[in-house]
C-alpha positions as CSV (number, residue, x, y, z in Angstrom):
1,X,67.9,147.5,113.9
2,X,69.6,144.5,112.7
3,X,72.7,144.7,110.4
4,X,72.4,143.9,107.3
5,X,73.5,140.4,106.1
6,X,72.7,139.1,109.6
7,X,70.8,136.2,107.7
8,X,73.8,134.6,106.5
9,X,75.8,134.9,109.6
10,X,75.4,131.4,110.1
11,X,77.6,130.9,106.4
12,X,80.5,132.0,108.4
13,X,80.5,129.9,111.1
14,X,81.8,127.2,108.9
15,X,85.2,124.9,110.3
16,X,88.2,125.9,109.2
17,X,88.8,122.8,107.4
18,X,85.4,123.5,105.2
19,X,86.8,126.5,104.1
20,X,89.6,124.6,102.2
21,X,87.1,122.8,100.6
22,X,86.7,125.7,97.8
23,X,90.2,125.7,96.8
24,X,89.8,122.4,96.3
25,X,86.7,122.6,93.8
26,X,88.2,125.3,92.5
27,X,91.1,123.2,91.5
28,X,88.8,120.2,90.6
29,X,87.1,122.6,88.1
30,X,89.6,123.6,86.8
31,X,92.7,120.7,86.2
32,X,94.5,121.6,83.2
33,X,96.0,118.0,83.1
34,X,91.9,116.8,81.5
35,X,92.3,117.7,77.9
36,X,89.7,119.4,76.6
37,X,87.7,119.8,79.4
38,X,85.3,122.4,79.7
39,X,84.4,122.8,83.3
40,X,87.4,125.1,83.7
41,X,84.9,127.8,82.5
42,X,82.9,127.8,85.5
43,X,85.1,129.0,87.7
44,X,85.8,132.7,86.5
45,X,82.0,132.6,84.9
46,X,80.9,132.3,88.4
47,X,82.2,135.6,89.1
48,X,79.7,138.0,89.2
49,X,82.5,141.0,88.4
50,X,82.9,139.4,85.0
51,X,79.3,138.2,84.2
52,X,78.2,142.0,85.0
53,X,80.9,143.8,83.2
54,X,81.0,141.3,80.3
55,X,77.1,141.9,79.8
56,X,77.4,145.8,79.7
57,X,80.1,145.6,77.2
58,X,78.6,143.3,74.9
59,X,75.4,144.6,74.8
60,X,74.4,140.2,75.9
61,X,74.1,137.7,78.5
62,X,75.8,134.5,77.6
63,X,74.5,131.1,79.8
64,X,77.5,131.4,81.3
65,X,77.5,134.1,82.6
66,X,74.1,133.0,84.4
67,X,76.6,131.1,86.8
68,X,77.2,134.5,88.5
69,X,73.5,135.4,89.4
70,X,73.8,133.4,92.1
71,X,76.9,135.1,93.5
72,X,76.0,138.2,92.7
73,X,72.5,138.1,94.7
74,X,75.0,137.0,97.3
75,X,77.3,139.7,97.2
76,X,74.8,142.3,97.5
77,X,73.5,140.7,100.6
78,X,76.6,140.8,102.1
79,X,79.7,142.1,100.6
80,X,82.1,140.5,102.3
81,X,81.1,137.0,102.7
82,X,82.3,135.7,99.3
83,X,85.3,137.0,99.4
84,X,86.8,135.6,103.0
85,X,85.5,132.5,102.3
86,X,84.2,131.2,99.0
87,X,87.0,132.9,96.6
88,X,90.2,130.7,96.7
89,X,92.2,134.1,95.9
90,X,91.1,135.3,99.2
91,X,91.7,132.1,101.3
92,X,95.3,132.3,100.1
93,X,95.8,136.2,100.7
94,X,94.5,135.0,104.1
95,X,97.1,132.7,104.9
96,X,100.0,134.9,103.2
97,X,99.2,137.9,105.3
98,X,99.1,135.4,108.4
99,X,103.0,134.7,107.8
100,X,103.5,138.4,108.7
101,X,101.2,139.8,110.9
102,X,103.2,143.0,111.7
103,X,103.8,144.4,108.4
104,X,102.8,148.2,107.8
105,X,99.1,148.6,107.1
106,X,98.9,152.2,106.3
107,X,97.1,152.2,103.1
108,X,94.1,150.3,104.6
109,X,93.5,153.6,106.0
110,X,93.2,155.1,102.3
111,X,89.3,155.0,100.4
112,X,88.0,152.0,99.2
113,X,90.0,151.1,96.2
114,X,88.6,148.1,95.3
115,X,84.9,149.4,94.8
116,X,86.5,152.4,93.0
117,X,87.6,149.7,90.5
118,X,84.6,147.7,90.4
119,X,83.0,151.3,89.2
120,X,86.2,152.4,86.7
121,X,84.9,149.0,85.3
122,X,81.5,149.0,85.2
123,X,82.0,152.5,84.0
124,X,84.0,152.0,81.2
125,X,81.7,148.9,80.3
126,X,79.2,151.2,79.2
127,X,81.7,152.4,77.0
128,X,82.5,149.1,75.8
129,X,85.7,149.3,77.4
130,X,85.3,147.4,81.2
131,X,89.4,148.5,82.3
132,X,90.1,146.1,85.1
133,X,87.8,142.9,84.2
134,X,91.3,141.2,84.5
135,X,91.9,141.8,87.9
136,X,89.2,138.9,88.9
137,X,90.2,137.0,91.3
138,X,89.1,134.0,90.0
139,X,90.3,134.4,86.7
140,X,93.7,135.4,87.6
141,X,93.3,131.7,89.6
142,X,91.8,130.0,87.1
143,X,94.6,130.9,84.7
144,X,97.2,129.9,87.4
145,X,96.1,126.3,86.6
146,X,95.4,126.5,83.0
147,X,99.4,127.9,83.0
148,X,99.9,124.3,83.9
149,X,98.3,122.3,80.7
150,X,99.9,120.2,78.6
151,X,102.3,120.1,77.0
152,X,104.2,122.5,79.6
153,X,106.0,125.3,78.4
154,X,107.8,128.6,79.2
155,X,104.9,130.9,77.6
156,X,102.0,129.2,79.0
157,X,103.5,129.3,82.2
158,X,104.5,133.0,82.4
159,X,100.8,133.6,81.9
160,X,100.4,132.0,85.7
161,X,102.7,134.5,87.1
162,X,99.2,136.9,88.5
163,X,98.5,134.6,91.3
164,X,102.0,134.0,92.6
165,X,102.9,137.9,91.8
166,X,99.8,138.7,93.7
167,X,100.4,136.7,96.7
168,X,104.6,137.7,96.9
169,X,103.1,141.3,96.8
170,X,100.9,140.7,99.5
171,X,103.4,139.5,101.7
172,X,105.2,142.0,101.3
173,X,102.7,144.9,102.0
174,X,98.8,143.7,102.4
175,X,96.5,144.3,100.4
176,X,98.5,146.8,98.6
177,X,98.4,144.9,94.9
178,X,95.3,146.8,94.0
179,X,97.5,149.6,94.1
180,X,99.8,148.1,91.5
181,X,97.7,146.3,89.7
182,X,95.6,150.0,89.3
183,X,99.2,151.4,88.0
184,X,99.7,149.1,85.5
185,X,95.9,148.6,83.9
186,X,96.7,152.5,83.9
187,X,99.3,152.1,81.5
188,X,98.0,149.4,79.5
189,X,94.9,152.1,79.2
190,X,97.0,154.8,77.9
191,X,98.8,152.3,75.1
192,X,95.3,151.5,73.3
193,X,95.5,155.4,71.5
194,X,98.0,153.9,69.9
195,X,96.7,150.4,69.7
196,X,95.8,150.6,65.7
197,X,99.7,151.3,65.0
198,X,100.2,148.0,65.9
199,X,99.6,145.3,63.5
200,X,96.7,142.9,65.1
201,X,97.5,139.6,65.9
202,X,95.2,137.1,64.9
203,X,92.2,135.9,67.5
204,X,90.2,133.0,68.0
205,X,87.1,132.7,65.9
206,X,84.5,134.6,66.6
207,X,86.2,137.1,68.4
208,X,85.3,140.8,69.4
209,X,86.9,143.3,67.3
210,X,90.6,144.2,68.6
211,X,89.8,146.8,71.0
212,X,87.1,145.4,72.9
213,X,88.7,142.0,72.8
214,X,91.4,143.5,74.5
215,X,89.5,144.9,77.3
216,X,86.9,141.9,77.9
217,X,89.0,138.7,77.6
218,X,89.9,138.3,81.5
219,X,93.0,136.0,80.6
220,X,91.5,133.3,82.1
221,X,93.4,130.7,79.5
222,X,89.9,128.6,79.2
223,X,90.4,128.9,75.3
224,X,94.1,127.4,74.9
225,X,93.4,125.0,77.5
226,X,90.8,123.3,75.8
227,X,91.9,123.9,72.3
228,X,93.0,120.5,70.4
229,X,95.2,121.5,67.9
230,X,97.6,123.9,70.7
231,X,97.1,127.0,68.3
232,X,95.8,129.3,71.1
233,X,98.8,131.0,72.2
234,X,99.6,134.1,74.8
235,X,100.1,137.0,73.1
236,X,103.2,138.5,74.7
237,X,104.1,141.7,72.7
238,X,102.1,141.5,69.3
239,X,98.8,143.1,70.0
240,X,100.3,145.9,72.1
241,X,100.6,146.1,75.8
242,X,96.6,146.8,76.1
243,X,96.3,142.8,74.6
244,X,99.5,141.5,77.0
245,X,98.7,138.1,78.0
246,X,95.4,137.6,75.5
247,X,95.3,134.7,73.2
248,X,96.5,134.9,69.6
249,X,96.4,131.8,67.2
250,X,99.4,130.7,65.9
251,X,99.7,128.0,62.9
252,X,103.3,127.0,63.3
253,X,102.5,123.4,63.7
254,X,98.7,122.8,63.2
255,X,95.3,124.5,62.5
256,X,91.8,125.8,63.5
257,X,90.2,122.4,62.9
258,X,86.6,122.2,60.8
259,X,85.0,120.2,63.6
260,X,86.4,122.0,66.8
261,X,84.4,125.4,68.8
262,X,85.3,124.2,71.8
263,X,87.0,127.5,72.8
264,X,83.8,129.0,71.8
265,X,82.4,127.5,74.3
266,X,84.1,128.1,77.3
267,X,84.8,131.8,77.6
268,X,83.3,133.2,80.2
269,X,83.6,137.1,79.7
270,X,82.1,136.7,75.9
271,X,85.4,138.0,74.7
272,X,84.5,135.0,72.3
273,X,81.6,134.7,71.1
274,X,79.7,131.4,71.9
275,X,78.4,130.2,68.3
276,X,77.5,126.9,66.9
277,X,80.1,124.9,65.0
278,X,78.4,126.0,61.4
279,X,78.9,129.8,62.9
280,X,81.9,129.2,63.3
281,X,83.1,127.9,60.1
282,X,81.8,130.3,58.3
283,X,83.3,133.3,60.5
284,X,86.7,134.8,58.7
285,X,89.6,134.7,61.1
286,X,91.3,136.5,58.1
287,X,92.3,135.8,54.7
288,X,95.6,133.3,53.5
289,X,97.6,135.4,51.3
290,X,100.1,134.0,49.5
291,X,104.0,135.2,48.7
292,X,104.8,134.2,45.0
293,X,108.1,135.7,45.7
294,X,108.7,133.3,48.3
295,X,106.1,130.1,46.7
296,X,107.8,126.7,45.8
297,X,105.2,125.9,43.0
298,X,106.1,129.9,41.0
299,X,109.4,128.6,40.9
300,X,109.0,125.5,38.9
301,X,109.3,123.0,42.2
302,X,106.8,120.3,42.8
303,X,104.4,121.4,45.6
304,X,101.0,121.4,46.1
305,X,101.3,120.9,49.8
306,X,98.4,123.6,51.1
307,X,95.7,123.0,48.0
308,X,95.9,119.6,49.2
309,X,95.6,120.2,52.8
310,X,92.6,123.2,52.8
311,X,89.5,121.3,54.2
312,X,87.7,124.0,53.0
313,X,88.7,123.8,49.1
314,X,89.9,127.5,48.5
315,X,92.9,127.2,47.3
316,X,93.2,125.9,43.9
317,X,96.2,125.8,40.8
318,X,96.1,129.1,38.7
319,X,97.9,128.9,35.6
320,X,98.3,132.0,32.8
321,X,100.2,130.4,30.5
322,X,99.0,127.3,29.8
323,X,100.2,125.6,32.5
324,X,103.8,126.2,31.8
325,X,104.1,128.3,34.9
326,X,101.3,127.8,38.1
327,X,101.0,129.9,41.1
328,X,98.2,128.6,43.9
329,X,95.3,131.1,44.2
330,X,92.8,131.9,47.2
331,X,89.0,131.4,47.0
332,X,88.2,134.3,49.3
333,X,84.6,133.0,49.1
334,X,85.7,129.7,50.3
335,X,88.9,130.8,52.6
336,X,88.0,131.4,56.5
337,X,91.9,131.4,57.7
338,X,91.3,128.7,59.6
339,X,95.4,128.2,58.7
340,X,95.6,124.9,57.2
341,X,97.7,126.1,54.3
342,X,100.1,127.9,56.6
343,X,100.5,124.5,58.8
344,X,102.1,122.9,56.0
345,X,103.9,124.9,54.0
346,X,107.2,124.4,53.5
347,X,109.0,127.3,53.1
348,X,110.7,128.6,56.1
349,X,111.5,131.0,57.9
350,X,108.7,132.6,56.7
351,X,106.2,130.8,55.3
352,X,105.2,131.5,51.3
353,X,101.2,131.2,52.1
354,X,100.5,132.8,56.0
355,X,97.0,134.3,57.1
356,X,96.6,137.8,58.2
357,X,94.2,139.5,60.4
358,X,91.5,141.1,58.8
359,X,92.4,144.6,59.9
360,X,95.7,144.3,58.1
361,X,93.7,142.2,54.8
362,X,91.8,145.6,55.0
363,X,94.5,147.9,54.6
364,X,96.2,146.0,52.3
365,X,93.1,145.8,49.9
366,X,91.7,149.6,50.5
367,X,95.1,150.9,49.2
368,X,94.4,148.9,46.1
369,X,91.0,149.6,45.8
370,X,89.6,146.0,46.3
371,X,87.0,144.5,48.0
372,X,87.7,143.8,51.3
373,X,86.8,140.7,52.7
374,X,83.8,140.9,55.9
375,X,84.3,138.8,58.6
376,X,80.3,138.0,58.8
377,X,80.6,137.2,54.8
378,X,78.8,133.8,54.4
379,X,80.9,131.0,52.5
380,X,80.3,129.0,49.5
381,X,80.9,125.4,50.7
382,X,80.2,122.4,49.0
């Protein structure tokens, strides 16, 4: 009886020198020095892990996750083959546990605890929860090199740290980091019962809701990458330890521009939706809510700084008194958060005029008994 697989035995027969030929695509795919390109999806989306987990959470298959059929048809065939020599994460575990070919072993000894994670995650995608759809190889390498986009800086690149983490850990005892990384998804498990006392932080349009953004996004870094106005940002504390490491939007320095969905575009996981740019103007990333406390124009300055700069119109000059005392006010009908107002305002630390996710909007506005904004509510646009 022949083995199983023995049709492709031919595939590993390739030269050694072909075999660095996939880090190299991978790499290629993946540059983080081309702005705004999106090929970098197509390296974790070919991972058949994600396009299988991703699919039973979200109840969809995206088009890019059709770049892991392939892969997948592969890996049934036989297991092994794609992972000793198509997966750049296992070329370089490879060579690492070459440099020390006489360190301790004894866990390889142990049960398969990489297929027990592969069905913890496909388990808890039927739940809508996939646990360890992070751990892919190829999106832990794929967000290596999105660490390095530009500009460089000290948060971006901490979100690199898996590969070299990985590979220093597998010097140091083989094979072992499923171990550790098992400990640590455990942990970030048992934080998400107490995820909703944490204020959410805000997410990309078109988003899952918090807790199954959380557990799909693989933290591949595709969506800051390729973002054009640098608002994507790791989120390093805000969303809890279950969203370490997930993107958040910031609007420090710029916005979530009217004619950009590129980072709709290149998730591979569908942690983020993939929607058309008229979606995705219309999609609430949460309400601006302004601070007449802290406003320039309720205390008799000059400044009209965020009506001028909303693209979409919502904000406009609300005066009780005949006009002897104006305050700006929010057209929730028109407002989408895309945090044009908050770019510019001028007040600082904090800014007088800031967006808020809609879980907090919610709160906020059920305590007062008002409506509460919907994040599918269609805007009024002229």
């Amino acid at each position: 009886m022949k083995e199983p697989g023995h049709e492709f035995r031919w595939l590993c027969a390739l030269p050694p020198a072909g075999r660095w030929l996939v880090p190299v695509i991978a790499v290629a795919l993946a540059w983080p020095l081309r702005q705004g390109s999106s090929t970098s999806a197509f390296l974790p989306a070919s991972s058949p892990f994600i396009a299988v987990a991703s699919a039973i959470s979200v109840r969809a298959v995206s088009v890019l996750a059709l770049l892991g059929a392939p892969v997948l048809l592969l890996v049934l065939v036989y297991p092994r083959w794609f992972c000793r020599h198509a997966c750049p994460v296992g070329l370089l575990q490879e060579v690492v546990e070459r440099l020390r070919p006489d360190a301790p072993r004894r866990w390889l000894k142990w049960p398969a605890i990489g297929q027990g994670l592969v069905l913890l995650t496909l388990g808890g995608a039927l739940l809508g929860y996939p646990l360890f759809l992070w751990l892919d190889p190829l999106a832990i390498f794929n967000g290596f090199l999105n660490a390095w986009r530009q500009p460089v800086a000290l948060a971006t690149l901490l979100t690199g740290l898996g590969l070299p983490l990985l590979l220093l850990l597998d010097l140091a005892a083989p094979r072992l980091w499923f171990l550790a990384a098992c400990a640590g998804a455990a942990g970030a498990f048992a934080t998400k019962a107490v995820q909703g006392q944490t204020a959410p932080p805000l997410r990309p349009p078109g988003s899952l809701d918090e807790p199954h953004f959380t557990a799909v996004c693989a933290r591949c870094g595709n969506c800051a990458q390729v973002c054009p106005s640098k608002i994507i940002q790791p989120d390093f504390g805000a969303g809890g330890v279950a969203g370490f490491l997930t993107p958040r939007l910031r609007f420090d320095q710029d916005y979530c521009r009217e004619d950009c969905h590129r980072c709709n575009a290149v998730c591979p996981s569908g942690a983020i939706a993939r929607i058309s740019l008229a979606d995705k103007r219309r999609h609430v990333i949460g309400p601006a809510v302004v601070d007449l406390d802290l406003c320039l124009l309720t205390k008799g300055r000059e400044c009209t700084a965020c009506i001028r700069q909303c693209p979409y119109q919502a904000i406009v000059m609300n005066s009780s008194d005949g006009g002897f005392s104006n305050q700006p006010h929010v057209d929730l009908d028109r407002c989408n958060g895309c945090g044009a107002c908050e770019s510019v305002c001028p007040t600082r630390t904090v800014r007088a005029i800031r967006v808020q996710a809609l879980a907090v909007s919610r709160a906020f506005r059920d305590s007062r008994g008002r409506e509460d904004p919907s994040a599918s509510r269609p805007l009024h646009h002229e």
